[in-house]
N, C-alpha and C positions, 0 to 999 in steps of 0.2 A: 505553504503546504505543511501539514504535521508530519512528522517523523513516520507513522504508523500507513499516510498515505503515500510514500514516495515510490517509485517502481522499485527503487533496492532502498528499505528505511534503514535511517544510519542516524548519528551523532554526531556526526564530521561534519557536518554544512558542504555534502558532496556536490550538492546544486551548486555551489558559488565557484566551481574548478570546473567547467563545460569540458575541457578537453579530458582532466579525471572521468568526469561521468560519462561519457560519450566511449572511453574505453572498458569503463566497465559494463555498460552494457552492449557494447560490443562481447564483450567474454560471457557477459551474463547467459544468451541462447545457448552457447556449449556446454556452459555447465547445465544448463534444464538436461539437453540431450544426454548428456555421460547420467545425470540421476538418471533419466530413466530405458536406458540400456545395460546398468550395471547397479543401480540403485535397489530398494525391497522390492522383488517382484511380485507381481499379481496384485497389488492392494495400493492404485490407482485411485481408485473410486471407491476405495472406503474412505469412514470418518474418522479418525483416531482423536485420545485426548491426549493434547499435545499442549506442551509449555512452549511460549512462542516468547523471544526476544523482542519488546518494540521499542525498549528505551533501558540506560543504565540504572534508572532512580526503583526503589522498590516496587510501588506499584505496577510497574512498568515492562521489569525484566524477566518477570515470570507472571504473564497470560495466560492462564486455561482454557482453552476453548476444544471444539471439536474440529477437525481440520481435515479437508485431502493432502496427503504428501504431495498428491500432484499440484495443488495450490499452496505450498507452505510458501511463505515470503522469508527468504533469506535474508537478514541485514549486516549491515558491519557497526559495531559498538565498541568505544573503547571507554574503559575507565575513567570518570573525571581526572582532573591533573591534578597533580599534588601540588600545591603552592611550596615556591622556593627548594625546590626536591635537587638533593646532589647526585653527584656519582658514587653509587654506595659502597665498592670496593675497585682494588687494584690502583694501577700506577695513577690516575687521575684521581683519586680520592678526595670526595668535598669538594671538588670540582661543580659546577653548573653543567646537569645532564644535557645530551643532543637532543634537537630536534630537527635536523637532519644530519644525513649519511656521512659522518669525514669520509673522505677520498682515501686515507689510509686503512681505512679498514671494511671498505665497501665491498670488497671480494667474499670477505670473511661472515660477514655480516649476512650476506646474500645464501652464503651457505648453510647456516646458521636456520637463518627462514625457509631455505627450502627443502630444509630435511624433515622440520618441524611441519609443516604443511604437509610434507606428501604422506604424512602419519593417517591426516583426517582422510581422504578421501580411501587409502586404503583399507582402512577396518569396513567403512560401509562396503564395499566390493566381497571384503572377507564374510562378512554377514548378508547380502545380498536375499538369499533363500531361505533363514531361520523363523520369517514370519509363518510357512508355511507348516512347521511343525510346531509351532508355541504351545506350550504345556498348560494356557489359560491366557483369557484375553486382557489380563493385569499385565503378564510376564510382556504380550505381544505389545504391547502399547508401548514399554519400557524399552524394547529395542527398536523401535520406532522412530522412539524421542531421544534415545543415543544417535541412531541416525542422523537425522537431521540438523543436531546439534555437530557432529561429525562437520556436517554439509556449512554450518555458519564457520567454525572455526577454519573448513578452508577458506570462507568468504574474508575472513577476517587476514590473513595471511596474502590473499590475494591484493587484497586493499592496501599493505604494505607495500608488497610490491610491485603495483602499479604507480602509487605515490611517490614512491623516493627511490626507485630502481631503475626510469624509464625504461629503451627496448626493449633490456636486458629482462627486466622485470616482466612484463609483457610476456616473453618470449617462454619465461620459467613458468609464470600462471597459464602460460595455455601446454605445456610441458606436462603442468600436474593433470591434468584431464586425460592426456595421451597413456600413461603407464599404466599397467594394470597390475595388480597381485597377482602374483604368481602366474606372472605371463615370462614363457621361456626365453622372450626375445626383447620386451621391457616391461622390469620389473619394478617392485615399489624399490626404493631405497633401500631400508632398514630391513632385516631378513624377516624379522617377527612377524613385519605386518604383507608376507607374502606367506604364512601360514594358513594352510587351511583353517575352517572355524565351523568343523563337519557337524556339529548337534551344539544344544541347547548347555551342557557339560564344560565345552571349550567357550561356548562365551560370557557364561559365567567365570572362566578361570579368566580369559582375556581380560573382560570390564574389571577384574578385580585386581590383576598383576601387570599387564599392559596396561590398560589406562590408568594405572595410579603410578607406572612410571611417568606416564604424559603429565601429571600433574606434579613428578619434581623435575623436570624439565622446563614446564613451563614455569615453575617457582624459581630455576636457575632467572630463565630472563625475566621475568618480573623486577630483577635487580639490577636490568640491561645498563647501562648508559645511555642507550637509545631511546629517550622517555616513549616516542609510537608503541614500540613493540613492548616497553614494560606495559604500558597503557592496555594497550591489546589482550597481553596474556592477564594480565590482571583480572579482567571481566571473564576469558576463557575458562579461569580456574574457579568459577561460580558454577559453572554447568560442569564441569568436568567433576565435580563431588558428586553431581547424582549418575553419572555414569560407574564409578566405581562402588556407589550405596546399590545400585544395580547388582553386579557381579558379587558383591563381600554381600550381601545376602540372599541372593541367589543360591550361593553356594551352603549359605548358612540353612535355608529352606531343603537344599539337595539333603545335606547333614541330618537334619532333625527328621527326614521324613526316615529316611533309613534307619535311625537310632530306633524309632517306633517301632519299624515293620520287624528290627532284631530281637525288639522286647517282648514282640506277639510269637515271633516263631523260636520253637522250642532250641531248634538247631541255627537259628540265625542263619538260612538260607534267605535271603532276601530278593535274588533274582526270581524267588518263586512265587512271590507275591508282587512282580515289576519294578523294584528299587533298586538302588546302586549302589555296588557294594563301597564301603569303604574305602577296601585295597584298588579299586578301578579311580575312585575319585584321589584317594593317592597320587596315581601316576598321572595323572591330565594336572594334579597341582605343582606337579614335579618339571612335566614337559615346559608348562608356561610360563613358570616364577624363572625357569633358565633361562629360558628364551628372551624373558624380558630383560632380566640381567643381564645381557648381552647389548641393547640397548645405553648403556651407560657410555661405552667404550673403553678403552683400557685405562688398566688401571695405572699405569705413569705413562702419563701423556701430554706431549709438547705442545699441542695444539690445545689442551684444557688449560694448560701455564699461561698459554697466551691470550686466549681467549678471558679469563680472568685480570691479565694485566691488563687488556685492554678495557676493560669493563663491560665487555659483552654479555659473561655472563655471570652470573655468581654463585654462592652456594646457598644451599635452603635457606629462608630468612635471613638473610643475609644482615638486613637494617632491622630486624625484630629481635633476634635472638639475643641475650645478654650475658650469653657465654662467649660469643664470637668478639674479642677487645681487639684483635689486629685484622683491618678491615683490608690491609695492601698485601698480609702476609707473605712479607718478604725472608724473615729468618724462621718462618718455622719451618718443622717437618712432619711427615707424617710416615707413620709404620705401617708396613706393608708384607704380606708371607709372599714368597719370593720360592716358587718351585724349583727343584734342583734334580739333577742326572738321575739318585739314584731314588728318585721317587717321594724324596722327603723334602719337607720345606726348613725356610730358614726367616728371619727376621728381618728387616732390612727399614733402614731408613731413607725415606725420600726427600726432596725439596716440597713444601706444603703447595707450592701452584702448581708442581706436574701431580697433585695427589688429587687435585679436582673434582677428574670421576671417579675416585674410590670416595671422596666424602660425600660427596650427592649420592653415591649408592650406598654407602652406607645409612644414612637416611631413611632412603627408602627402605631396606632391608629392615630397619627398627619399626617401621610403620610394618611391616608386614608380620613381621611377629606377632605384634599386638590383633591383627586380622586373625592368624592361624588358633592367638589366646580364646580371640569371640569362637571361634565354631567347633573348641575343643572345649567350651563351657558349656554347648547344646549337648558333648557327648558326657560329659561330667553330670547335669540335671538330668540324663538320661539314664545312667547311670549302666554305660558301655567303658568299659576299659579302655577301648582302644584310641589312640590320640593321634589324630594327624601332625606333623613335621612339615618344615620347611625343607630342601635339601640342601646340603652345605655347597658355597657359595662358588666350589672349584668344580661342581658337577653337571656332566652336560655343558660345558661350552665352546660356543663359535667364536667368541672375541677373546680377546684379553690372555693376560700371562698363561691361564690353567686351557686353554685352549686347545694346547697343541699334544696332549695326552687325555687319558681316560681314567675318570675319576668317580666312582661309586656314591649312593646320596648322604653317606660317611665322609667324604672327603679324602678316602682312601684311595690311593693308585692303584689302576687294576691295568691287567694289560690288554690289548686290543684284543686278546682272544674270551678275555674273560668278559668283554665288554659285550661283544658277541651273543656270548652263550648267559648274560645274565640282561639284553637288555628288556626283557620283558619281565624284568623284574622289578624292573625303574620304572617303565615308560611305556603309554597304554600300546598293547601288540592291536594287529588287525582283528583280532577276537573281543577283545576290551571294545573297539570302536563300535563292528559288529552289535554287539548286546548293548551297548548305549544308543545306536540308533536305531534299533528294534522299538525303542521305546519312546521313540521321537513319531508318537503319533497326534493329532492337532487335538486341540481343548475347545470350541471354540462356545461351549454356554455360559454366560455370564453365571460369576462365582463358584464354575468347576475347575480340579485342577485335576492334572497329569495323576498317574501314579506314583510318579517317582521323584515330587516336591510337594512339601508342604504347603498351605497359602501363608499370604502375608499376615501378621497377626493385625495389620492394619490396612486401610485402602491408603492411597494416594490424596495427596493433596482434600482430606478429608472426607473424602467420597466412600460408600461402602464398598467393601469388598467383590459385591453383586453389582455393580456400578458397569453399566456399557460402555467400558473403558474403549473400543471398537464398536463401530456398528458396521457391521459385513454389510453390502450393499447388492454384493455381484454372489453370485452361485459360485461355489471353490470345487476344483476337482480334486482337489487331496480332502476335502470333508466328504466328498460322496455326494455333492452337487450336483 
């Protein structure tokens, strides 16, 4: 039987493990049910153009075709194997990678994947409803195919841990189905991904600053000792680039439509021709770059020490990079700002393995820059003064050292009351939301957009812009059906 005909198509030779198979499609009907109780609503029986996984090799791994969600076939794919591949950093170094679980670090390991997991099924829950205001049916297609992709990478996690977790493993993958985002009484894991994702604004900022942490997350274990799970994330991070090409121009189309609409009006009122202003798209990139930097977890952390010594996980490139010469980093350290009493910070030097998640986040942090460089060069060729910012790294946080005070998108200490009375100055207020979702009305003729995005300067996958990236099939009551 071909890969592409299997009831779950996979790479694994899942047939030759009956008791693997027989549990995963044991789990299989639940997850159909969670898609489609918490999954895109309303759009069942449409066709969408969808990129379908059927195999690792190129022609393989991205399928075009037109697809119902309600028929997508989910698989599990991992990366070929790397011939003679070591352990690429910490205390095992140059060691011969696992290919199964030691006992010493199965706990750890276990936790590791299910925090990484409960990531995917939450954004789809968080996006759920955005199909039904899409600002054109390019844009709808695009969260569609994050969807779904969402739905493989839990498949892909799931498969881990059914294979090398038993009960336990079982017990977690039917776990992930049970939580919901921002359910009061079980919630996702990670706080981010129990954020609301009210309009088309916020999940642009998500796909662009949440899922490109996912991809230095997954870039840590890519470097796992655990060859499955490198294996795994390795093919994840192929899909995981058009999720965040998603959101970084998204947000790059939000930018250029508004630069226009400022150039046509004399006073640069732009709400009054249905665009968004600048200062609005400010604070929604301010809410979610924090929120995502939260995701890292703190910045001297015993459990990233260890985790690296074990070889769980690593840091960006870990076996690429040819600046990184100590791969066990046992005597370095790393410099860290270190908040103090009276508001000020100090320098401080760490151990290089408890500095972990500050160098994976820093990483990321350098990739986002260069993100914020793209859509201040729309406003540059546009020739708008005004230049979006990052905000500085201590603002807005729930985890980590700068957490436990209030800190302005300066980096400046403000105190609880000034946080108060300036946070609608950070951070979109209910009025901000208000007028961005006034404008969250649906697009749905081929090659129209919203008012308040530009289109893409190109189609998809070479198709034109006017391309029935969707074919609605049913009557919509948010179109006037």
């Amino acid at each position: 039987m071909s890969i592409s005909s299997e009831r779950i198509p996979n790479n694994v030779d899942l047939s030759s493990d009956t008791k693997l198979q027989k549990a995963l499609e044991k789990w299989q009907p639940a997850y159909l049910d969670w898609w489609q109780e918490v999954g895109p609503q309303g759009f069942d029986n449409d066709e969408i153009y969808l990129r379908t996984a059927i195999s690792v090799e190129p022609s393989g791994w991205a399928h075009f075709d037109h697809v119902k969600t309600s028929d997508y076939r989910w698989g599990i794919f991992l990366a070929p194997p790397q011939k003679d591949r070591t352990i690429p950093c910490g205390d095992n170094h140059g060691k011969a990678v696992w290919n199964e679980v030691p006992g010493a670090f199965r706990k750890e390991l276990r936790r590791i994947i299910v925090t990484q997991a409960d990531t995917e099924p939450a954004s789809v829950e968080q996006q759920r409803l955005l199909g039904q205001t899409a600002p054109s049916l390019y844009d709808m297609r695009n969260l569609f195919q994050v969807n779904v992709e969402e739905g493989r990478h839990l498949w892909a996690m799931v498969y881990i841990l059914h294979k090398y977790f038993g009960r336990d493993g079982r017990e977690e993958a039917d776990e992930l189905l049970a939580r919901r985002s921002g359910d009061a009484d079980s919630p996702r894991i990670l706080e981010a991904f129990n954020k609301p994702c009210r309009d088309w604004l916020a999940f642009f900022s998500f796909t662009t600053f949440t899922d490109r942490d996912g991809k230095y997350q997954l870039g840590a274990l890519v470097e796992s000792a655990f060859d499955p799970l490198s294996r795994t994330c390795r093919f994840m991070l192929t899909e995981e680039a058009h999720h965040m090409y998603v959101g970084q121009t998204g947000i790059g189309r939000v930018v250029r439509k508004t630069a226009e609409v400022m150039k046509q009006d004399p006073n640069e009122e732009v709400t009054r021709h249905g665009a968004i202003p600048l200062e609005i798209i400010q604070k929604y990139l301010n809410e979610w770059y924090s929120a995502s930097l939260d995701l890292f977890g703190g910045e001297d952390s015993s459990n990233s020490a260890n985790y690296f010594a074990a070889g769980l996980k690593g840091r960006w490139n870990e076996t690429t990079d040819e600046k990184i010469k100590d791969h066990m980093a046992l005597e370095g350290e790393y410099v860290m700002e270190m908040p103090l009493d009276d508001g000020g910070t100090e320098k401080r030097k760490i151990p290089l393995r408890r500095a972990m998640n500050l160098v994976l986040r820093d990483s990321y942090v350098e990739d986002c820059v260069k993100v914020i460089g793209k859509w201040n060069k729309v406003l540059e060729e546009s020739q708008i003064s005004q230049r979006l910012t990052l905000p500085h790294e201590r603002f807005n946080r729930g985890q980590g050292i700068y957490s436990e005070r209030g800190y302005d998108t300066s980096g400046a200490p403000i105190t609880d009351g000034e946080w108060e009375a300036r946070r609608g100055e950070f951070l979109p207020t209910e009025e901000d939301y208000a007028y961005v979702e006034s404008l969250m009305k649906p697009v749905a003729e081929p090659g129209k957009f919203a008012s308040w995005i530009a289109p893409p300067p190109k189609g998809l996958n070479g198709q034109p812009i006017d391309f029935d990236y969707v074919r609605l099939m049913d009557e919509k009551s948010w179109l006037g059906g």
